[in-house]
N, C-alpha and C positions, 0 to 999 in steps of 0.2 A: 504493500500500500504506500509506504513511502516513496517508492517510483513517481506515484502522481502529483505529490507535493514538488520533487527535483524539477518535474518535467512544467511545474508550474510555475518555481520558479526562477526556471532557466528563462520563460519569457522575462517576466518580470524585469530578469536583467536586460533582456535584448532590449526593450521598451522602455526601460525608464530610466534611460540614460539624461534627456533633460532634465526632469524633475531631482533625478540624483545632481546630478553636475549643481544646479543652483544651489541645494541643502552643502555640497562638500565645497563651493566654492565659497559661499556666507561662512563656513565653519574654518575656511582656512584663511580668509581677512584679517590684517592687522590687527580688530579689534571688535571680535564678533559679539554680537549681539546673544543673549540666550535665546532659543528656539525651539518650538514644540513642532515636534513631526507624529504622525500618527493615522490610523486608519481606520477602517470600519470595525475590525476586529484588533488591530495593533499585532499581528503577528506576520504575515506575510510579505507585504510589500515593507511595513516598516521593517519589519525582525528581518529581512532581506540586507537593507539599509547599515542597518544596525551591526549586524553581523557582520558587513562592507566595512565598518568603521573600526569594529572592534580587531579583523586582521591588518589593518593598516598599521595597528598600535601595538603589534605584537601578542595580541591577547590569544591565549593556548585555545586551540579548536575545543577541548572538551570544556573548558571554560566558557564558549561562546554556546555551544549546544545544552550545556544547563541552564545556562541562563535564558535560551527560547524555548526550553523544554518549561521551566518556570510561569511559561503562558496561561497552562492548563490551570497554576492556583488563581493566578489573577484573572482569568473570564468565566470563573469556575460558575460565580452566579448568573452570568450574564448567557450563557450556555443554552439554559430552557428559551430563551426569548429568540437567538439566533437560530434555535432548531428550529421552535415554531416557524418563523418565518420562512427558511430556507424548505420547508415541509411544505410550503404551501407554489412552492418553484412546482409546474409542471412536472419538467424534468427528472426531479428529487422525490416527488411525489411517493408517499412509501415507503423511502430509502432511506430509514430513520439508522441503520448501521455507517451506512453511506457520510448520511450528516455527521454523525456523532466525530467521523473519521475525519471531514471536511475540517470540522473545528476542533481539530486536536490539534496539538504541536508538539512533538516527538522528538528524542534525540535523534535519532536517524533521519529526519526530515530536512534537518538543516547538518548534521552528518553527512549528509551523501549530497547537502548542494554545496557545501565547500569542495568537498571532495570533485562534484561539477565542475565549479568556477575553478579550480586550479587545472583543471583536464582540460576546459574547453575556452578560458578566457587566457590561462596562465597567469591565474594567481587574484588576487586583489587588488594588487598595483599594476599589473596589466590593462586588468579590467578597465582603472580606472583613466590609463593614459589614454587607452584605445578605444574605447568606450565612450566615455566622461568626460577627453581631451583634458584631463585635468595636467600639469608641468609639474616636473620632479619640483620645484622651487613652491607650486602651490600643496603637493604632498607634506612634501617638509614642514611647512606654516602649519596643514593642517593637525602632522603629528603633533608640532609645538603646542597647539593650542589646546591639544586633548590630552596628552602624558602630563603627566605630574608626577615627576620623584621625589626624591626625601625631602621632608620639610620644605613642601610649595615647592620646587625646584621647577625648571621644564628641565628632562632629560638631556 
């Protein structure tokens, strides 16, 4: 079943290279601004994003996969309301296994789309040149602005 989360958000990536590009270009400005990024459910497109950000900054894959595996406590209540409605999708109609699956967020879901992006983008910094057009000089900024080592430091 996780196949179809990769394969969902292997578009993701292919498509939302503008919307990415703006979120990593604001975050690697001299003097960004805080920002809220977010989605219908906060786990796909952003936990995508998110995930993008968190390899950029060295953060260990199975660190980034509990932490979108973490999904499930945080929409734990909000669950019965998206079943409903995604139950009443034609489509879906029924498929209340199906849903339940839809709106899960799994180690392996975002396990095996790193595991993608490094097979098929070459990596996250790939991604992001090739993709995102983002410059090694706006990567850099943007590490700067998100690592923080010992005592406030930037790395």
């Amino acid at each position: 079943m996780w196949q179809g989360f990769v394969n969902a958000y292997r578009e993701i990536l292919k498509h939302g290279g503008p919307a990415y590009s703006a979120i990593f270009r604001h975050l690697a400005s001299s003097k960004p601004s805080g920002c809220l990024v977010h989605c219908t459910a906060g786990k796909d497109r952003t936990g995508v994003l998110v995930a993008l950000l968190y390899l950029l900054c060295c953060v260990p894959t199975e660190t980034i996969v509990k932490e979108y595996a973490m999904t499930d406590l945080g929409l734990a209540n909000m669950k019965p309301l998206f079943k409903e409605r995604l139950l009443q999708n034609p489509a879906l109609a029924g498929n209340e296994k199906g849903v339940d699956n839809m709106t899960s967020s799994k180690e392996q879901n975002m396990r095996g789309t790193i595991e993608m992006l490094n097979k098929e983008f070459g990596g996250a910094e790939e991604y992001c040149r090739k993709v995102l057009g983002l410059t090694d000089q706006e990567l850099d900024a943007l590490r700067r602005n998100l690592v923080v080592g010992k005592a406030g430091s930037s790395l």
